[in-house]
C-alpha positions as CSV (number, residue, x, y, z in Angstrom):
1,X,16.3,15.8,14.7
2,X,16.6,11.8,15.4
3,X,15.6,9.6,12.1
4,X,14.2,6.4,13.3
5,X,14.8,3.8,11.5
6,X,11.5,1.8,11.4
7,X,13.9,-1.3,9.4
8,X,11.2,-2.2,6.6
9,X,7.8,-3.0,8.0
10,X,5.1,-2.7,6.0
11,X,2.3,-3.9,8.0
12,X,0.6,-0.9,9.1
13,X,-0.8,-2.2,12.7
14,X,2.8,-2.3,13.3
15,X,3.8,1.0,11.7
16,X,0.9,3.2,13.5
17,X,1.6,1.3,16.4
18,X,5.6,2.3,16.1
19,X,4.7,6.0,15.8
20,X,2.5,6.4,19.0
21,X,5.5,4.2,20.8
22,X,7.9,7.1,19.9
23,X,5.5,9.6,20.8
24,X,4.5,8.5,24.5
25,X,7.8,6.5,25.1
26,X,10.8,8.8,23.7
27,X,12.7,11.7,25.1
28,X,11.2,15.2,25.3
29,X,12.8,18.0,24.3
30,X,14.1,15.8,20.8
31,X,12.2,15.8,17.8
32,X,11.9,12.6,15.4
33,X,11.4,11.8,11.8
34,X,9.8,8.1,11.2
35,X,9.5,7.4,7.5
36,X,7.2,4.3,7.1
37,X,5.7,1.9,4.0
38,X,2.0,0.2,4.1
39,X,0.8,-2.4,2.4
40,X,-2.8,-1.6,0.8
41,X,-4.7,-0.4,3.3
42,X,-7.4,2.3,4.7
43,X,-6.0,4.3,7.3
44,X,-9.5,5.5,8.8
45,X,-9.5,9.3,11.2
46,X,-9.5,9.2,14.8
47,X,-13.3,10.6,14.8
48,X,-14.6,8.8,11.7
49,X,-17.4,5.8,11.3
50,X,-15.4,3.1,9.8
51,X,-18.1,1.3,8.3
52,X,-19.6,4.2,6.4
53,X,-15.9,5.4,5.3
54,X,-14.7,2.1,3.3
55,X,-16.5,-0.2,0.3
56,X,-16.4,-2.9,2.8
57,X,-17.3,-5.6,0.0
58,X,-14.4,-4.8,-1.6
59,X,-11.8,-4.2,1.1
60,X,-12.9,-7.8,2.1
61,X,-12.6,-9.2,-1.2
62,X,-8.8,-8.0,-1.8
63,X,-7.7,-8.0,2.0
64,X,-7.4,-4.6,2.4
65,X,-6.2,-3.7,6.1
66,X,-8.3,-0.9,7.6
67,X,-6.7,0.7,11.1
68,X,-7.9,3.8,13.0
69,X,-4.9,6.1,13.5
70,X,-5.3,8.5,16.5
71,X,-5.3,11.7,14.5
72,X,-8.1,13.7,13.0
73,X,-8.5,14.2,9.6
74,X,-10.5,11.6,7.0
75,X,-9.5,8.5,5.2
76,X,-6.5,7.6,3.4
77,X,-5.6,4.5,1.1
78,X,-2.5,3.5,1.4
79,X,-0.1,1.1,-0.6
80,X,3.6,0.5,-1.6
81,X,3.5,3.5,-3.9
82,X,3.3,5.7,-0.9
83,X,5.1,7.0,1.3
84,X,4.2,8.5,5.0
85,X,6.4,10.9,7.1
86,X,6.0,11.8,11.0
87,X,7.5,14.5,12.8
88,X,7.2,14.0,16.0
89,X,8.0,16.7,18.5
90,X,7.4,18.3,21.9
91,X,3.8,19.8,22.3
92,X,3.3,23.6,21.0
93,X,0.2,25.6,21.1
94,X,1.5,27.2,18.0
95,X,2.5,23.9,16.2
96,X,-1.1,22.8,16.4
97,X,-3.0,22.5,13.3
98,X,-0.1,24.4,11.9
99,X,0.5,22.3,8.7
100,X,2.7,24.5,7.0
101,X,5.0,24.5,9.3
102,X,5.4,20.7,9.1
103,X,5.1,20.3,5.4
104,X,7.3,23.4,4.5
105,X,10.8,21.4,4.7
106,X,9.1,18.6,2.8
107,X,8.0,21.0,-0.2
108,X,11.1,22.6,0.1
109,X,13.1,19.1,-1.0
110,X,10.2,18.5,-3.3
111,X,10.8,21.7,-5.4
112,X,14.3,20.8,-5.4
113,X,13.4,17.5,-7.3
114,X,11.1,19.6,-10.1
115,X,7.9,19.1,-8.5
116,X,5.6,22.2,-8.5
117,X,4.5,21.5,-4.9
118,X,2.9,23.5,-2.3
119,X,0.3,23.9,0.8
120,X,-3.2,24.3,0.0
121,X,-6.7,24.4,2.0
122,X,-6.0,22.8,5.3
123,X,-4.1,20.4,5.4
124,X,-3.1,19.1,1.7
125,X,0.5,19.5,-0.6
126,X,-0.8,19.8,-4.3
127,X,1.3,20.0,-7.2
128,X,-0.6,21.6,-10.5
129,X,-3.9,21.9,-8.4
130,X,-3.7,18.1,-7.9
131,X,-3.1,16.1,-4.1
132,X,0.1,14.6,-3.7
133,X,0.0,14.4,0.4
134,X,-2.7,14.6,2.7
135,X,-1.5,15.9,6.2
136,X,-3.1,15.2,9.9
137,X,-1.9,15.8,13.7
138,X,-2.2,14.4,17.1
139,X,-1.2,15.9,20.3
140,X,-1.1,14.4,24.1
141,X,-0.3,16.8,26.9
142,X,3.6,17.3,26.5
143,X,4.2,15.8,22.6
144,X,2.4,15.5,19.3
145,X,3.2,14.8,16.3
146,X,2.0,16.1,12.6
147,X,2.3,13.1,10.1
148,X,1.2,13.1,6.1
149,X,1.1,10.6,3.0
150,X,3.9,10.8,-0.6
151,X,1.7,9.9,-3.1
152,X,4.8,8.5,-5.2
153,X,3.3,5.5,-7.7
154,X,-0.1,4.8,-5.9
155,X,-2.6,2.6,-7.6
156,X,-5.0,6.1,-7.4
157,X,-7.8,3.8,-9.0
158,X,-8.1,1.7,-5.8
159,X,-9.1,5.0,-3.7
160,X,-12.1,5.8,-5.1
161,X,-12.8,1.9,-5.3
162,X,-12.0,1.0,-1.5
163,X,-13.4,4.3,-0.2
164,X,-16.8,5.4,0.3
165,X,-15.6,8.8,-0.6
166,X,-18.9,11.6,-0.1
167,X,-20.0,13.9,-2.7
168,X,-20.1,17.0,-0.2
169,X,-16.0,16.8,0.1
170,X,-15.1,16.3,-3.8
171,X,-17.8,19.4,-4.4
172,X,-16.2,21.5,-1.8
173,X,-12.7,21.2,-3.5
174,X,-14.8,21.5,-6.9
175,X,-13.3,18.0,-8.4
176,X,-15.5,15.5,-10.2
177,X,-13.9,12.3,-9.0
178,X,-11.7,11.6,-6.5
179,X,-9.1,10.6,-9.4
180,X,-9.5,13.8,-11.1
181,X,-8.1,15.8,-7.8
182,X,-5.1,13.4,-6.9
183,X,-1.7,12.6,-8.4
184,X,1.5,10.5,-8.3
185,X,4.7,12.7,-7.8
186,X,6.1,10.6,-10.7
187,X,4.0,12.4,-12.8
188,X,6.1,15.6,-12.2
189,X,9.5,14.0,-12.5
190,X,11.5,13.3,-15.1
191,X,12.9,10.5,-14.3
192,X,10.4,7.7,-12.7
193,X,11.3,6.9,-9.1
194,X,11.0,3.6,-6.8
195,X,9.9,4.3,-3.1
196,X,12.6,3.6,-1.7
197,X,15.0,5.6,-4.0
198,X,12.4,8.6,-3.4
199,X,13.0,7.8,0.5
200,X,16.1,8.5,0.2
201,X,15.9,11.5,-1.7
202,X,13.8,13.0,0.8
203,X,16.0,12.0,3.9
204,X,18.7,13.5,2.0
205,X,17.0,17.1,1.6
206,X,15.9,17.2,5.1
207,X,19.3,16.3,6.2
208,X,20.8,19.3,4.2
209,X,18.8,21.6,6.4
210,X,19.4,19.9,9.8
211,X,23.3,19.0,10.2
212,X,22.9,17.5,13.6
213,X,20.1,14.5,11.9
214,X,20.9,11.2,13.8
215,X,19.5,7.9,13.0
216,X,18.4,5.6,15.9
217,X,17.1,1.6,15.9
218,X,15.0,0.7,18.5
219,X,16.4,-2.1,21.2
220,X,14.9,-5.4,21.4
221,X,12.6,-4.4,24.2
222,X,11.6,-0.9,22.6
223,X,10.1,-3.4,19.6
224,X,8.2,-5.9,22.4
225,X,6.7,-3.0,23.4
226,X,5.4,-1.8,20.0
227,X,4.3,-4.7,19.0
228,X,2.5,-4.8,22.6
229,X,0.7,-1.6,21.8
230,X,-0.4,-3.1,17.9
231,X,-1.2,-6.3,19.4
232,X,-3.8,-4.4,22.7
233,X,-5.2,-1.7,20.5
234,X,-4.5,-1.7,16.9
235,X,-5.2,-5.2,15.7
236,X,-8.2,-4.8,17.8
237,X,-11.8,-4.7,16.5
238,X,-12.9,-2.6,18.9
239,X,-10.7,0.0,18.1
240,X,-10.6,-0.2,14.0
241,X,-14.2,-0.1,13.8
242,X,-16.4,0.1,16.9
243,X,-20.1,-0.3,17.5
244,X,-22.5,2.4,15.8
245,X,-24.9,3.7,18.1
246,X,-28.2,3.6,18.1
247,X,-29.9,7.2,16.7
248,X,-33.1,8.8,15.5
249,X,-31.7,12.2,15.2
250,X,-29.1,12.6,12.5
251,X,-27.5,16.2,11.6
252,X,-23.6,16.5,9.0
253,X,-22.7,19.7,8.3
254,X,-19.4,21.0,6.6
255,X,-17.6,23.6,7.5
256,X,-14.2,25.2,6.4
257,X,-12.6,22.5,9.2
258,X,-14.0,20.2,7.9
259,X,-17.5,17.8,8.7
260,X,-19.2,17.2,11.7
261,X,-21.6,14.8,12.1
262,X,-23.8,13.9,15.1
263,X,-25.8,11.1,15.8
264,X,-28.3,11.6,18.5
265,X,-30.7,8.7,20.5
266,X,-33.3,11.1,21.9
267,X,-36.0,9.5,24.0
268,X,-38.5,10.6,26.4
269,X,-37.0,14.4,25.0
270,X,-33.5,13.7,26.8
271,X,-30.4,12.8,25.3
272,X,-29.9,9.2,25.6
273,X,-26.8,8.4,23.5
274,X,-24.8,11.3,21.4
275,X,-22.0,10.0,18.8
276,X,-19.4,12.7,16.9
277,X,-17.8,11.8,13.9
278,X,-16.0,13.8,11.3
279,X,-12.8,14.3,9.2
280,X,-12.4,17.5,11.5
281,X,-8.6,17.9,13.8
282,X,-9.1,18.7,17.1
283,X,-7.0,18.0,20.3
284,X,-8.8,17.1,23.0
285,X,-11.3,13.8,22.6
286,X,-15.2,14.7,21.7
287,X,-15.9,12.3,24.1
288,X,-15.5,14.7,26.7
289,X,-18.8,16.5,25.0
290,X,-20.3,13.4,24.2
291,X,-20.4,12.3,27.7
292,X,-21.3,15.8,28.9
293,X,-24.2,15.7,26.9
294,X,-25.8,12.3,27.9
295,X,-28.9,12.7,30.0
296,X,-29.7,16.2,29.3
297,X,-33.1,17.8,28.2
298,X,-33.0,18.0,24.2
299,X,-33.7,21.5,24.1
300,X,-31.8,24.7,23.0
301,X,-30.8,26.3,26.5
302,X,-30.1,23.2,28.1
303,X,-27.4,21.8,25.2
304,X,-26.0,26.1,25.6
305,X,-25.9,25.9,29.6
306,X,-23.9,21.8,29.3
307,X,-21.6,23.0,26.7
308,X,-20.7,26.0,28.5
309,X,-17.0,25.2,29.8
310,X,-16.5,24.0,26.6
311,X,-13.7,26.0,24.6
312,X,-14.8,23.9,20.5
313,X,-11.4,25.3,19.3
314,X,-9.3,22.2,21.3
315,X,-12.2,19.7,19.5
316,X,-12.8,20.9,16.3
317,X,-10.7,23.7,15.2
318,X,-11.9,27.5,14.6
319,X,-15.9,26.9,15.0
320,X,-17.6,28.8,17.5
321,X,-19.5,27.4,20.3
322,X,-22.7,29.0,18.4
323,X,-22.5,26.7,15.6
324,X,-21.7,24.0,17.1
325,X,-24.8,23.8,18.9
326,X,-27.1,25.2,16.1
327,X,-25.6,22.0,14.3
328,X,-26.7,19.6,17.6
329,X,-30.1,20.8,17.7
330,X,-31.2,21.9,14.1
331,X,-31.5,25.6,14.9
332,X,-30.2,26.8,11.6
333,X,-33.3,24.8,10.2
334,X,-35.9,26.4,12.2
């Protein structure tokens, strides 16, 4: 395991923009750990409609950053009370959506500390019932990596004010609020920590368990190219927020991988325009169905015959095929 030290930077263009630099640019065959710090900001999911996911009054008014990450999953808030960890490591069938195996040396050094912390529902470490980290993946062909958020000292008031957070994911973890079903690990400590003496802590533990950690700085030219990437992609506008299509069909559903929701432009009965969004983790990009879908007949057996190459497990996670297209054209409301 090579620690990569990412030397202080807070602004999270930057910081996404370092971790998918490691991830296309770096040796396979080594894994890496990249601890990084944002300032306030709304880290939206690969597959998510920005403008419906933040209070965008607000995030204007206090200069909130909002960036599109390229993992699935929903939308975080981010600040200098938290604290995000990436491992990032060669491409594994079996490593895919398989949180616990990324999060399990992370709760390991977190029971060490006293705190009563451990993998629940997809993708989340809870402590006492309560959210402490929220976890998400990405993979490419040869490398992925599975990254997640510390809630050490957040400001936990400014998520439910900066986030548009819907009622159909706090009733499916039967919360109230989304304050009522998150929490700072200080709570659980005795002692009160800073992030950066909880950093260390943590590097610590995982070094325990890996004797052969190294810690690497990136050259000169290894930074031009981040900042390259942040500067092409993700201080873009195109890519933070992107146009909303045009639609007159509108279908969300959730289900145990999380939502789905399709917008559909349906003229002259074909499929014009078809947009996918959801907190769901998936490898493979739904544009590939999106496009695949554009210009067919909006019936039944013509959406079953398009989508028929299609295995949903690489898009959305473990939905069947059936589903999916009962969700596209209504059929479980007929």
């Amino acid at each position: 395991m090579i620690f990569i030290e990412n030397e202080g930077v807070t602004n999270p263009f930057l910081n996404l923009a370092l971790e998918e630099y490691i991830l296309r640019n770096f040796d396979h065959g080594n894994d890496y750990l990249l601890f990084y710090v944002n300032e306030p900001s709304i880290i939206i999911g690969r597959n998510q409609n920005t403008l419906e996911e933040i209070n965008h009054k607000y995030v204007e008014e206090k200069n909130i950053h909002v960036v599109r990450r390229i993992s699935g999953g929903g939308a975080v808030y981010h600040d200098f009370g938290n604290l995000n960890f990436s491992f990032i490591t060669d491409y594994d069938v079996k490593s895919l959506n398989n949180f616990r195996k990324f999060t399990e040396p992370v709760i390991k050094v977190l029971n060490k500390m006293g705190v009563p912390a451990e993998l629940k529902g997809r993708n989340d470490i809870v402590a006492n019932d309560k959210k402490i980290s929220g976890n998400a993946q990405f993979s490419s062909v040869k490398r992925m990596f599975s990254h997640g958020t510390l809630l050490l000292d957040s400001d936990l008031s400014e998520v439910s004010n900066a986030l548009n957070v819907k009622m159909s994911k706090i009733e499916s973890k039967g919360h109230k609020s989304v304050r009522s079903r998150v929490a700072n690990i200080n709570e659980f400590l005795s002692e009160k920590l800073k992030v950066e003496e909880f950093r260390k802590q943590i590097l610590k533990g995982l070094y325990e368990d890996r004797p052969n950690f190294e810690t690497y700085k990136l050259t000169p030219e290894e930074w031009k190219g981040v900042h390259q990437l942040k500067d092409e992609k993700y201080s873009q506008w195109d890519w933070n927020y992107g146009k909303s299509p045009k639609f007159n069909i509108h279908r969300t559903k959730r289900f145990p991988i999380g939502e789905i929701d399709v917008r559909i432009f349906v003229e002259k009965g074909h499929i014009e325009n078809l947009k996918i969004y959801g907190d769901f983790f998936g490898k493979d990009p739904v544009s590939n169905i999106e496009e695949k879908l554009q210009g067919i007949r909006y019936d039944l057996a013509s959406i079953k015959e398009a989508l028929q190459e299609f295995e949903m497990k690489l898009y959305f996670g473990d939905i069947s095929k059936e589903e999916f297209v009962n969700l596209i054209f209504g059929a479980d409301e007929l």
